[in-house]
NUPA-328146 format. One record per atom (N, C-alpha, C): residue number from 1; residue in one letter; atom name; x, y, z. Coordinates in nm, 2 decimals. Last residue first. Layout:
<rs>
 num residuo atomo      x      y      z
 NUM       a    CA      X      Y      Z
...
</rs>
This chain:
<rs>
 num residuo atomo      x      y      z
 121       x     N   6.69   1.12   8.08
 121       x    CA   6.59   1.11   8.01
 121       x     C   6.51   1.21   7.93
 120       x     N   7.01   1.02   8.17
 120       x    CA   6.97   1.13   8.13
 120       x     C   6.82   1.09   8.09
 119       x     N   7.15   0.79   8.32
 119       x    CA   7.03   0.84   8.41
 119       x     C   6.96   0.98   8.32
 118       x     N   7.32   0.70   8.12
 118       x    CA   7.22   0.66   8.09
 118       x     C   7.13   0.66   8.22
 117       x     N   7.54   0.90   8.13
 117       x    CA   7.43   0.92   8.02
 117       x     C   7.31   0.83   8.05
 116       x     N   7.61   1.07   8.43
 116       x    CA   7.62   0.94   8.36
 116       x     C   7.52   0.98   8.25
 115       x     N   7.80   1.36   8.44
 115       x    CA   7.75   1.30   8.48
 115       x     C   7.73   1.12   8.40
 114       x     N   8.04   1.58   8.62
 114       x    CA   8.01   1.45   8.52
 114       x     C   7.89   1.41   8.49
 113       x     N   8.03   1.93   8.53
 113       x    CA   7.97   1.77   8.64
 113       x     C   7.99   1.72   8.59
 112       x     N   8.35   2.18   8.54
 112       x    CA   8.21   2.10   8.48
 112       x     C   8.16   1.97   8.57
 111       x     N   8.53   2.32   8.56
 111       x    CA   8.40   2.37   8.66
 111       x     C   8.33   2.28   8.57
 110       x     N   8.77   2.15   8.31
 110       x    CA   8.68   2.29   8.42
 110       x     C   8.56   2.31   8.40
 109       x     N   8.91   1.89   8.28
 109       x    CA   8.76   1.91   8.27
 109       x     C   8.76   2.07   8.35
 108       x     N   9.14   1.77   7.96
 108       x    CA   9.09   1.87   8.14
 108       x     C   8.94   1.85   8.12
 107       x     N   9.27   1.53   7.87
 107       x    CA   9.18   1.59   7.84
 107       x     C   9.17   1.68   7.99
 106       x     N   9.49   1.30   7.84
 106       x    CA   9.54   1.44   7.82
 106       x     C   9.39   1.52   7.84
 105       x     N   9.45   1.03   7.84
 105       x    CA   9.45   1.12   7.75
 105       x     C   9.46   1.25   7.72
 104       x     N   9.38   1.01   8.15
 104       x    CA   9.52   1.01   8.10
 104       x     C   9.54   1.03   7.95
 103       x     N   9.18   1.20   8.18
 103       x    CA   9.29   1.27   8.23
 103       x     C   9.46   1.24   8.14
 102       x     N   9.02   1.02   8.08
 102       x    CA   9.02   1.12   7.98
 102       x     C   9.17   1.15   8.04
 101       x     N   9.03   0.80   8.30
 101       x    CA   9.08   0.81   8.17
 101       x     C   9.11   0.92   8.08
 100       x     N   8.93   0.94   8.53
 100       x    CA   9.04   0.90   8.48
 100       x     C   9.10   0.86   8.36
  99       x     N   8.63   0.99   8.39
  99       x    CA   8.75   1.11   8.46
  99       x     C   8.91   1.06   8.42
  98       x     N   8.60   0.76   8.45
  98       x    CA   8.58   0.81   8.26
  98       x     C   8.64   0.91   8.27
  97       x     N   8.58   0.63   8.67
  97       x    CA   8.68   0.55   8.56
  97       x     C   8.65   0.67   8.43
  96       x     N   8.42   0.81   8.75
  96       x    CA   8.57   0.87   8.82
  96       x     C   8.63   0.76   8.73
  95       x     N   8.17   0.73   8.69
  95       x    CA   8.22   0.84   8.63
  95       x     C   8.38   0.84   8.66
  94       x     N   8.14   0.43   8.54
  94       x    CA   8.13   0.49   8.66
  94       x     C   8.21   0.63   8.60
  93       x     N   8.09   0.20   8.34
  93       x    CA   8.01   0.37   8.35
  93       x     C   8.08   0.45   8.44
  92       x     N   8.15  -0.03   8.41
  92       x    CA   8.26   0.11   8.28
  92       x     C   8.24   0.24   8.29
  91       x     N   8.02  -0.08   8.59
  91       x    CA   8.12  -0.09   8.64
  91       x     C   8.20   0.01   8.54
  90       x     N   7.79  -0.11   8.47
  90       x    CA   7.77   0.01   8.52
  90       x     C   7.91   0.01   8.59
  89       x     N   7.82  -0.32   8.25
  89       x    CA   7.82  -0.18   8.22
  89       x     C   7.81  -0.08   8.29
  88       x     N   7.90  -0.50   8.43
  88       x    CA   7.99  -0.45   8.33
  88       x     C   7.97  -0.36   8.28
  87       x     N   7.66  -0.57   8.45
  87       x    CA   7.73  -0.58   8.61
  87       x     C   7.85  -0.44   8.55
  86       x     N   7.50  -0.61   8.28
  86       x    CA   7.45  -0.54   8.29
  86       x     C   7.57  -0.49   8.42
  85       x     N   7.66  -0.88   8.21
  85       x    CA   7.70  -0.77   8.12
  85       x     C   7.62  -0.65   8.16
  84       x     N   7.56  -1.03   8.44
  84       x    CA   7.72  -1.03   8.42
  84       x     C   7.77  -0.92   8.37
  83       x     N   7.31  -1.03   8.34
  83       x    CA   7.36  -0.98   8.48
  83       x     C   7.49  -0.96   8.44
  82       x     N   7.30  -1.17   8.06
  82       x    CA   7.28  -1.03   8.07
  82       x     C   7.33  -0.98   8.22
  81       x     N   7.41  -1.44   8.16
  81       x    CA   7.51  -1.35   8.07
  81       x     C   7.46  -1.22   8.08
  80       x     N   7.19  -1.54   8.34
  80       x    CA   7.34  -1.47   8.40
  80       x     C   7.41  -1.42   8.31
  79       x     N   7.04  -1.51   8.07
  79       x    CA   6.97  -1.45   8.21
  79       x     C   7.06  -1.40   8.31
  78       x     N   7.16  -1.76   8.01
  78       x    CA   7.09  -1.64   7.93
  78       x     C   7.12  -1.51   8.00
  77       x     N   7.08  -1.96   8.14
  77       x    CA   7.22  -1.94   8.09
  77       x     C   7.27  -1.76   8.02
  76       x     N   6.80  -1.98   8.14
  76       x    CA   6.86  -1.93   8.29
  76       x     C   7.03  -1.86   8.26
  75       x     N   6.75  -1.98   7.88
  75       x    CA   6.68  -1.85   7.90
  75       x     C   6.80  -1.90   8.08
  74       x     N   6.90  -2.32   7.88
  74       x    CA   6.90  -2.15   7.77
  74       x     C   6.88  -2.02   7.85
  73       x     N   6.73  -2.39   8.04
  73       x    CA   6.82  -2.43   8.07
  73       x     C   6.92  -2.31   8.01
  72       x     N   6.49  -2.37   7.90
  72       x    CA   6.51  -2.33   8.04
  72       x     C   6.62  -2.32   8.11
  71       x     N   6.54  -2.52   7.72
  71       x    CA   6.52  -2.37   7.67
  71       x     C   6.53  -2.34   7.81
  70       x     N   6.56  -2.75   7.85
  70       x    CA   6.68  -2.75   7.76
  70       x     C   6.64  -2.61   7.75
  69       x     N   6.29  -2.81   7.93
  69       x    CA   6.43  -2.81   8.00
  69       x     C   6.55  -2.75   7.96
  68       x     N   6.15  -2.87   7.71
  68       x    CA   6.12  -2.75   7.76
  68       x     C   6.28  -2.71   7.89
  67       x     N   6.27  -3.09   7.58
  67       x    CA   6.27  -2.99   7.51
  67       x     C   6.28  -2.81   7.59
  66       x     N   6.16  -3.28   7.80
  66       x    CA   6.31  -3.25   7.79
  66       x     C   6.33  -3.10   7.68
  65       x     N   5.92  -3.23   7.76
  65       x    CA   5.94  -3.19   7.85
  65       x     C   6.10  -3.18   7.86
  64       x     N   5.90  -3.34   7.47
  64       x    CA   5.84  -3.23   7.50
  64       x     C   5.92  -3.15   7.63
  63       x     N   5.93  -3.64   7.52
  63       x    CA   6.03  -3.52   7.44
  63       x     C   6.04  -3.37   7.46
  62       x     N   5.74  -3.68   7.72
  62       x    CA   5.88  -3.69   7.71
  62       x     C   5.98  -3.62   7.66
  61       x     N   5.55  -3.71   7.50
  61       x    CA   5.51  -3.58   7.63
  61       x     C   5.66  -3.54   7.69
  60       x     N   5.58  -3.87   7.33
  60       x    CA   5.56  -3.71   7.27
  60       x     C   5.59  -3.63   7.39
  59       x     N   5.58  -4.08   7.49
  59       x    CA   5.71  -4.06   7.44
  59       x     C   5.69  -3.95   7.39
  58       x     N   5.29  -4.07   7.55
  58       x    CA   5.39  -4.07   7.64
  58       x     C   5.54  -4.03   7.62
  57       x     N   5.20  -4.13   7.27
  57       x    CA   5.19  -4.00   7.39
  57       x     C   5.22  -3.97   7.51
  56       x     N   5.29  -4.35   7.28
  56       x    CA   5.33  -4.30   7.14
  56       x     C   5.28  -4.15   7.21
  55       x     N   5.19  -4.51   7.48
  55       x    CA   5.29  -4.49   7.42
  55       x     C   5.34  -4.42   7.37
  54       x     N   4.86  -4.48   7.41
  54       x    CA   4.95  -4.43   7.50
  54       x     C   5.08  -4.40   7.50
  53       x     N   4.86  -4.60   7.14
  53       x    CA   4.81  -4.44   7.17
  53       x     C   4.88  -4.40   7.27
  52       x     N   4.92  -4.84   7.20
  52       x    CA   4.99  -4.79   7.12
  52       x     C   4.99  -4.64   7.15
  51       x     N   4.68  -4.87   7.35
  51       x    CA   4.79  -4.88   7.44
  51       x     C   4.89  -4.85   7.36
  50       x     N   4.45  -4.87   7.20
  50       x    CA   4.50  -4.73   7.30
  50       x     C   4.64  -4.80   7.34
  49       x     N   4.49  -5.09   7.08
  49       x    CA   4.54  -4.96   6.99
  49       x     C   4.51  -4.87   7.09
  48       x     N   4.45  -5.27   7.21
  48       x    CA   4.61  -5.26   7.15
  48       x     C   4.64  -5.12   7.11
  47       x     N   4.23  -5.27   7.25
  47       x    CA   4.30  -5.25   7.41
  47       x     C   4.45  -5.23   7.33
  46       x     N   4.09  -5.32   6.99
  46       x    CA   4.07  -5.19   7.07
  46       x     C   4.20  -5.15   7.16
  45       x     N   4.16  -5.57   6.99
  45       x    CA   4.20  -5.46   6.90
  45       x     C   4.21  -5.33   6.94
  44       x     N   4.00  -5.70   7.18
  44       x    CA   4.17  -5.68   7.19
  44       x     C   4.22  -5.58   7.10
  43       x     N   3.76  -5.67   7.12
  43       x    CA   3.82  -5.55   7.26
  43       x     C   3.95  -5.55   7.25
  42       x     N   3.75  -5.77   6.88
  42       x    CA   3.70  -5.61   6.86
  42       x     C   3.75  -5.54   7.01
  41       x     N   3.75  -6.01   7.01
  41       x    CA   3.84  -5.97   6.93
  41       x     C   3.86  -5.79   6.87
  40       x     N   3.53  -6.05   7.19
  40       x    CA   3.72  -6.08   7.18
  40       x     C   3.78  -6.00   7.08
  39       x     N   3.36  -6.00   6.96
  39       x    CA   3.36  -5.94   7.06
  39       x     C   3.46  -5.94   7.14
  38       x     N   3.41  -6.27   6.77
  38       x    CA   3.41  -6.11   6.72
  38       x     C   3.45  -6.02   6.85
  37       x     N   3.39  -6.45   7.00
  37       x    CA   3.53  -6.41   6.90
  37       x     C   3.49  -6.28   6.85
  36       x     N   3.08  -6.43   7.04
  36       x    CA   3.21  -6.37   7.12
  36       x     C   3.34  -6.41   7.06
  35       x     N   2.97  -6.50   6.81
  35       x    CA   2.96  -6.38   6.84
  35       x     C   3.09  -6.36   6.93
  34       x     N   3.09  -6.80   6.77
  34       x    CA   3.11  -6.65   6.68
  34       x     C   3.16  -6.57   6.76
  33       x     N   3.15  -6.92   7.11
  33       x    CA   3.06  -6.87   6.99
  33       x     C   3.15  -6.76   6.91
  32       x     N   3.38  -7.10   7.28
  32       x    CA   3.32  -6.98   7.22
  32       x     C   3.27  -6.95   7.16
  31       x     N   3.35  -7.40   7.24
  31       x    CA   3.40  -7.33   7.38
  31       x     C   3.35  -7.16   7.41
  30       x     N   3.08  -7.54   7.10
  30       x    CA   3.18  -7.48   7.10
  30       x     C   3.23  -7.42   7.23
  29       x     N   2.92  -7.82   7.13
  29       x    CA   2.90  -7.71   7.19
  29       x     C   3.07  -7.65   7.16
  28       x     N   2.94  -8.05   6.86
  28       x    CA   2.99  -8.05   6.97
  28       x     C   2.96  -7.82   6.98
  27       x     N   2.57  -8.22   6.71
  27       x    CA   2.70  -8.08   6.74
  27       x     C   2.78  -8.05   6.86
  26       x     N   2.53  -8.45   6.58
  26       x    CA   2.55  -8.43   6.67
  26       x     C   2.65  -8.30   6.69
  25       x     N   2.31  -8.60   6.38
  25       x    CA   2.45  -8.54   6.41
  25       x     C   2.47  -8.47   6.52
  24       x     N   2.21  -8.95   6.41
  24       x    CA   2.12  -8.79   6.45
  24       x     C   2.33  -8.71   6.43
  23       x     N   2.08  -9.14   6.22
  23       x    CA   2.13  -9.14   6.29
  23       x     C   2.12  -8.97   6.28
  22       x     N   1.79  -9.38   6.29
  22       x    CA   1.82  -9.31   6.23
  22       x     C   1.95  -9.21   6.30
  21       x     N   1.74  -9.74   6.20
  21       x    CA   1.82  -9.67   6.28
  21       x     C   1.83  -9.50   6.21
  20       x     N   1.44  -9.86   6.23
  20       x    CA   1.51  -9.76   6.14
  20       x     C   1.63  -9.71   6.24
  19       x     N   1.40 -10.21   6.33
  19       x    CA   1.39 -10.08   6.37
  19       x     C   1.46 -10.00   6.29
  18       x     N   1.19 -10.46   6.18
  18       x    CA   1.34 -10.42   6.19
  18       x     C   1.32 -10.27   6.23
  17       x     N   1.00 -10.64   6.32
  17       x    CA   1.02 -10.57   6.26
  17       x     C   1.18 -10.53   6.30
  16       x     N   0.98 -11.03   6.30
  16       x    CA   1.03 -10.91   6.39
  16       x     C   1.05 -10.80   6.30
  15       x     N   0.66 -11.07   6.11
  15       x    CA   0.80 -11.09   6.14
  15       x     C   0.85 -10.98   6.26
  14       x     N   0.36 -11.29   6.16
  14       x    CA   0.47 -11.12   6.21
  14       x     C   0.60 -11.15   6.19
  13       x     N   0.13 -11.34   5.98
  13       x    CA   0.26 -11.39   5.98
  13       x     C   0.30 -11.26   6.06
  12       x     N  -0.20 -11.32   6.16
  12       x    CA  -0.11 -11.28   6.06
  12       x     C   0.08 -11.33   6.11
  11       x     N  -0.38 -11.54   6.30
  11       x    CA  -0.29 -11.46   6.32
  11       x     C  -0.17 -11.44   6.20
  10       x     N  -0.51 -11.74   6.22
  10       x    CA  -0.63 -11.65   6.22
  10       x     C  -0.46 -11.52   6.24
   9       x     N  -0.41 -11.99   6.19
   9       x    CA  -0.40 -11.93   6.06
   9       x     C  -0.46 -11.78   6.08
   8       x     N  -0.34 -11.99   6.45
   8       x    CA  -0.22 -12.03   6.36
   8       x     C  -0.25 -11.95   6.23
   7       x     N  -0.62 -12.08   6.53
   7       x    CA  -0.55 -11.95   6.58
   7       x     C  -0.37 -11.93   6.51
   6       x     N  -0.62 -12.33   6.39
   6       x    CA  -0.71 -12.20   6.35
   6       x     C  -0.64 -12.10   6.44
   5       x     N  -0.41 -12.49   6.50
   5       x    CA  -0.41 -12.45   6.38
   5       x     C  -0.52 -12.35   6.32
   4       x     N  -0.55 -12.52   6.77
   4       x    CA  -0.40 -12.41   6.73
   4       x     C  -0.36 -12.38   6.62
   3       x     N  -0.78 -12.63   6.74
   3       x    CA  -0.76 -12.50   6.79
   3       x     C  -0.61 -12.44   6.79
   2       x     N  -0.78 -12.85   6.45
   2       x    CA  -0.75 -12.79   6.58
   2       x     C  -0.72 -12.71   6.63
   1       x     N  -1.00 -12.96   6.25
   1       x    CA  -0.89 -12.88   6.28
   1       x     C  -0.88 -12.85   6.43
</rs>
């Protein structure tokens, strides 16, 4: 025999082995996690609902302040009708208008004062 036929037989048959393809999945990295969607999402909720809040107390405060205008507006309206009528009563009061009148009613006054009633206390 010859030396290549003994090292022929001394070496095991090899085949080429075949390699296991194994295949791996592969996760694409999201832009956002869960967690921060939740957390997105719990601040937008949040930022909507004060900003409704605001609003919605903004337009209270508005009303309010025109409301208060409007009474002020009243009490000043007010305020000149009592002058006007407080102007009026001391203009009727006057004694020499209540002189004159009685007179022209026929009434006398002897040795008497006038006076006004509403300095009497």
């Amino acid at each position: 025999m010859s030396v290549e036929k003994i090292r022929k037989e001394e070496q095991p048959f090899h085949q080429p082995e075949r390699q296991k393809q194994v295949k791996v999945k592969v996760r694409k990295k999201q832009w956002i996690s869960t967690g921060e969607k939740m957390l997105y999402s719990a601040a937008t909720t949040l930022f909507l609902a004060a900003s409704v809040f605001l609003v919605q107390f903004s337009a209270s405060m508005d009303e309010l302040n025109r409301d208060i205008r409007s009474l002020e507006q009243e009490i000043s309206q007010q305020e000149s009708q009592n002058e006007n009528l407080a102007f009026q009563v001391k203009e009727l009061s006057n004694p020499d208008r209540i002189l004159k009148i009685a007179k022209e009613n026929g009434l006398d006054i002897q040795n008497a004062q006038v006076k006004q009633a509403g300095n009497i206390e």
